[in-house]
VOBA-524755 format. One line per 8 residues: number of its first residue (from 1); their letters; for each residue x negated, y negated, z negated of C-alpha. Coordinates in steps of 0.001 Angstrom, whole numbers. Last residue first. Layout:
NUM = A = X/Y/Z; ...
END
This chain:
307 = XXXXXXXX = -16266/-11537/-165680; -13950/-8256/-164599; -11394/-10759/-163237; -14435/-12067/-160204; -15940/-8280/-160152; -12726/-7163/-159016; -11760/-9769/-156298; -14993/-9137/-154897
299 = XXXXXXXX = -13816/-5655/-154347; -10515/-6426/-153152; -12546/-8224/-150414; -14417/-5632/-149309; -11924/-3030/-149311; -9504/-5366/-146740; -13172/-5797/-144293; -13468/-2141/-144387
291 = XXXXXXXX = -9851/-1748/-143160; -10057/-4860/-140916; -13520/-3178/-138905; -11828/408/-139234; -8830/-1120/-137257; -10977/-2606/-134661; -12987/511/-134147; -9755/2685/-133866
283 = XXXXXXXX = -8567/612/-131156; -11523/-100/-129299; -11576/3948/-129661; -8391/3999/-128353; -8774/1363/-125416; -11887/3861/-124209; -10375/6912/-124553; -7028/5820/-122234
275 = XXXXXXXX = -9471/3949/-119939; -11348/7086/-119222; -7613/8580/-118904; -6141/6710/-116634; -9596/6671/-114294; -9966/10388/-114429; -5777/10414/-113765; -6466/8099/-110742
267 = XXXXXXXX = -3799/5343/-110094; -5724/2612/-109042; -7568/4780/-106402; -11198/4661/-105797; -11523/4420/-102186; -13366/7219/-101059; -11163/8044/-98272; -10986/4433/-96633
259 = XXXXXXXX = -14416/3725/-97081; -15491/7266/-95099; -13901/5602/-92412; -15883/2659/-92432; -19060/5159/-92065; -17604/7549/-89720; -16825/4772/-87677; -20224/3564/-88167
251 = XXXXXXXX = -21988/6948/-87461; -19660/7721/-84289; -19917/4768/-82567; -24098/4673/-83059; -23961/8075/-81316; -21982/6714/-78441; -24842/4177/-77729; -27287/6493/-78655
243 = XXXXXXXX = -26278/8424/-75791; -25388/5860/-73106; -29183/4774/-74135; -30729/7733/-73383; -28871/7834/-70429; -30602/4256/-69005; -30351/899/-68668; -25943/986/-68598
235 = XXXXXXXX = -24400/1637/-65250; -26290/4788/-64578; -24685/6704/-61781; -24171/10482/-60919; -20545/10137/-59710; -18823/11868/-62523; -21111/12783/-65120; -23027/9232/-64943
227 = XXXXXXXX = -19760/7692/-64866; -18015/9564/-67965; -21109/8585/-69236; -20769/4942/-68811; -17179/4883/-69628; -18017/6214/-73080; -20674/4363/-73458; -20007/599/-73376
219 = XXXXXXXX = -16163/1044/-74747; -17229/3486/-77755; -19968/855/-78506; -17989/-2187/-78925; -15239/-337/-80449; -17597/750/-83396; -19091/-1822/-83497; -16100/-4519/-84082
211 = XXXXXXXX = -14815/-2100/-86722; -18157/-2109/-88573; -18368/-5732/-88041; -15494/-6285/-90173; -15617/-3527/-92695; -18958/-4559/-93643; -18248/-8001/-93903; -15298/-7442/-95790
203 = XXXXXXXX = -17409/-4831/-98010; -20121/-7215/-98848; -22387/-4830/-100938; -25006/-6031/-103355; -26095/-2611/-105001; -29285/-2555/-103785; -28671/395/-101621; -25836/-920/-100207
195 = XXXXXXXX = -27065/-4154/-98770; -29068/-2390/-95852; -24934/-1608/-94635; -24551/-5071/-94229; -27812/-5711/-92587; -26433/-2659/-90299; -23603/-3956/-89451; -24848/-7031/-88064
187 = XXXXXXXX = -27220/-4836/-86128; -24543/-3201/-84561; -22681/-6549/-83655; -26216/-7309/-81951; -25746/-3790/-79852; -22955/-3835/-78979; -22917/-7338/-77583; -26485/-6445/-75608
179 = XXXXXXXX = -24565/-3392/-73860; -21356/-5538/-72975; -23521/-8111/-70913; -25298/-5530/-69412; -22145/-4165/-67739; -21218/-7361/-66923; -23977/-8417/-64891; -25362/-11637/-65270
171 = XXXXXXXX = -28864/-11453/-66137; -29328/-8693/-63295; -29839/-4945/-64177; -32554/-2565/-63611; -35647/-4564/-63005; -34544/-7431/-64688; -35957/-7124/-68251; -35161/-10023/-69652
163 = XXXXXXXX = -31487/-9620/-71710; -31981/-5684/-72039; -35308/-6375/-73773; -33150/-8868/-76285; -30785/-6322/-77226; -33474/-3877/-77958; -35050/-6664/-80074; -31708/-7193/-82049
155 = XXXXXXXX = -31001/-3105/-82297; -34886/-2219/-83364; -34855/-4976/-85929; -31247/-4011/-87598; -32403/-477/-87517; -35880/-1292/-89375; -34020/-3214/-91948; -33081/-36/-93695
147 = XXXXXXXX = -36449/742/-94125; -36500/-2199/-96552; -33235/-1156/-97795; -34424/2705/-98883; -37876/881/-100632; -35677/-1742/-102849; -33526/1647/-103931; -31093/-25/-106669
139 = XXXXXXXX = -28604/2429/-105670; -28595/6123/-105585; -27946/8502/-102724; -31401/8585/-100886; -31843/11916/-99150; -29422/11146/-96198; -30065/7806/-95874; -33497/8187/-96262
131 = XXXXXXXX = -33143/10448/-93182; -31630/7224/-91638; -34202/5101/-92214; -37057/7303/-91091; -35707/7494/-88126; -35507/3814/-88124; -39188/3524/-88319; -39347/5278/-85133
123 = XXXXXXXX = -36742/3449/-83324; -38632/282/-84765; -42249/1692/-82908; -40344/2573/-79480; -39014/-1135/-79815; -41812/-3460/-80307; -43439/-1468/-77663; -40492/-2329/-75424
115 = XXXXXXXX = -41231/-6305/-76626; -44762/-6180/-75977; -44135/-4362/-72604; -41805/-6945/-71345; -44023/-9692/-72379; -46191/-8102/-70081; -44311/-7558/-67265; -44731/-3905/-65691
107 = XXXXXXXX = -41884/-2306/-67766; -40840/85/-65147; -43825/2257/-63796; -46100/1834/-66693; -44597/1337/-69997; -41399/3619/-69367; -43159/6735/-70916; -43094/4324/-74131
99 = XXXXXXXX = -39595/3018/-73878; -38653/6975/-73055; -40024/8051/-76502; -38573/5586/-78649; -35236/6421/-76903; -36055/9972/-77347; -36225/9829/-81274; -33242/7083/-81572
91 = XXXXXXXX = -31018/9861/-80044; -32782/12548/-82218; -31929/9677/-85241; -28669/8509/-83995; -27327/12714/-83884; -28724/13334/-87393; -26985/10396/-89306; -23739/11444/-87344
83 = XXXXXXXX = -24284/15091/-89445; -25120/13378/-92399; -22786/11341/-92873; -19476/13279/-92861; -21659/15914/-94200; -21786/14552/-97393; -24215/12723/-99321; -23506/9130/-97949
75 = XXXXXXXX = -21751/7108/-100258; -18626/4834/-99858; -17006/2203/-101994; -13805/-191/-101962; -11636/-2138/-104640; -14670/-4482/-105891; -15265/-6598/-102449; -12186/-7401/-102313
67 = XXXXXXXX = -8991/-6101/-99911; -9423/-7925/-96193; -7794/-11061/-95017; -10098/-13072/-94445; -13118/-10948/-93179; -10401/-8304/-91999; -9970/-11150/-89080; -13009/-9992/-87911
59 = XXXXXXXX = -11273/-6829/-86620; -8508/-9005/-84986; -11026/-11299/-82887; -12302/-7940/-82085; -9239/-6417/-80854; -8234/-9350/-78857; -11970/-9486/-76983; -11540/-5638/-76601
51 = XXXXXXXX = -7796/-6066/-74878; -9160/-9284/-72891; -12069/-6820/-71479; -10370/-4662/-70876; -7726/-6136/-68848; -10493/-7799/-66456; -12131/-4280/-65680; -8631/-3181/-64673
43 = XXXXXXXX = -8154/-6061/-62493; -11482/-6823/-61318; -11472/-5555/-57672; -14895/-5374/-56150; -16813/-5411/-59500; -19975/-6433/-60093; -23874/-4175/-59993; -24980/-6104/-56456
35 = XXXXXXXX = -25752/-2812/-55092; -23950/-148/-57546; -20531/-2070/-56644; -17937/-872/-59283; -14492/-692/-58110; -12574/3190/-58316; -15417/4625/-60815; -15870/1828/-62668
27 = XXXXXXXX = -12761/425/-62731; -11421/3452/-64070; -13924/3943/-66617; -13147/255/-68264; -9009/959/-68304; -10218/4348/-70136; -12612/2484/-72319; -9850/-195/-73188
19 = XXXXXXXX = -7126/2816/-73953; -8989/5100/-75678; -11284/2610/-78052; -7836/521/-78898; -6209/3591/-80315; -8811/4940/-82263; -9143/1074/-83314; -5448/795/-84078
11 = XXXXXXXX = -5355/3051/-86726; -8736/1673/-88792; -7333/-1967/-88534; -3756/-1655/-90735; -5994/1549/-92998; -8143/-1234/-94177; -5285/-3433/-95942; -4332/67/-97837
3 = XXX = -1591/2647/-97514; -450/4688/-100795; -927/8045/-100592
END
């Protein structure tokens, strides 16, 4: 088959994700201070982090240089979707949950507790978003977009709880730092992906930020985890989160890669011979139209001797 512009970023992502969360787990493991929540020795840590900021500047690049908006499509009634669908709604489930639970002992600060409120009730709404997405094929759905908004809400006010609430993690630290810019590209995907349903897609866009996601997320949670199962340590604001974290990963790859096998293809015999049929009949319609147009004429011509 023949490659496309999309398959040039999809390849080096898997690639990318490995190597920069593997460089990221190391330092974590071998350098990370739990008390002042830095690194001791920042050389791994520091390589990562140029290798993800390269890749992303990269990914965005598809926003340029990407195929048109008209050459790509994707749907979501298989179980390529569903399945990743199902793991960032349980995952959504128990983070709505935990906020709540959270309200007393954690989230003492008012504002605090406004905003994680604000959050347990968008994680629920985006459950409902995502079994929509699952049940919902066609386009031109005004009420599957509007819940589709709910994810893009509960990922830019998450982001913003993990930016003031200082009880687990100072302003500053990295690790944070890398949470709250998964999330907000996330959400950026998401309005793109809310498109879709009305029929309004932006597929470089989409692409785009769906690349920048997914490696955003696979390098804040898979090191975290591989942390947490290692040495027993939370570097991110909670497990929950590591979790839907690495779910969200694995629905928007899954997503952009699901573009990349349902691309229609130029070359399709259904699409050869639909436009086979429909240039003959144009054909036979024009020819019927100057045939009938010939008879009319000689028929004037007829009456205009006969008189």
């Amino acid at each position: 088959m023949k490659m496309r512009k999309i398959d040039l970023y999809t390849i080096p992502l898997m690639l990318v994700c490995v190597i920069a969360s593997a460089l990221r787990g190391f330092a974590l493991l071998t350098a990370f201070d739990g008390v002042t929540m830095h690194f001791t020795n920042k050389t791994a840590i520091t390589v990562s982090y140029v290798i993800v900021a390269i890749s992303v500047i990269g990914f965005l690049s598809y926003l340029i240089f990407g195929e048109k908006d008209r050459g790509l499509i994707t749907r979501s009634d298989n179980a390529a979707s569903f399945i990743p669908a199902g793991l960032v709604s349980t995952a959504l489930m128990f983070m709505g949950v935990q906020n709540l639970t959270l309200l007393k002992d954690v989230y003492t600060d008012k504002s605090i507790k406004i905003i994680a409120i604000a959050t347990s009730l968008l994680a629920f709404m985006s459950v409902i978003s995502f079994f929509l997405s699952i049940f919902i094929e066609q386009k031109d759905s005004h009420f599957k977009a509007a819940f589709s908004l709910s994810i893009v809400f509960f990922l830019a006010v998450y982001a913003v709880l993990l930016y003031f609430n200082k009880q687990t993690h100072p302003t500053n630290s990295p690790n944070r730092f890398i949470d709250e810019m998964a999330y907000l590209f996330s959400a950026i995907f998401f309005l793109y992906e809310a498109r879709i349903p009305l029929g309004r897609e932006k597929w470089r866009g989409y692409v785009a930020f769906g690349l920048s996601a997914t490696l955003l997320c696979a390098y804040s949670a898979i090191p975290a985890l591989i942390m947490y199962f290692v040495d027993g340590y939370t570097v991110s604001e909670s497990l929950i989160e590591s979790i839907l974290t690495l779910t969200l990963a694995i629905f928007i790859s899954s997503r952009v890669m699901q573009i990349k096998t349902l691309t229609p293809d130029s070359e399709c015999d259904e699409a050869k011979s639909i436009l086979h049929c429909s240039c003959s009949r144009g054909s036979t319609l024009r020819s019927a139209g100057i045939c009938t147009e010939q008879r009319r004429n000689l028929a004037d011509l007829c009456s205009f001797l006969s008189l």
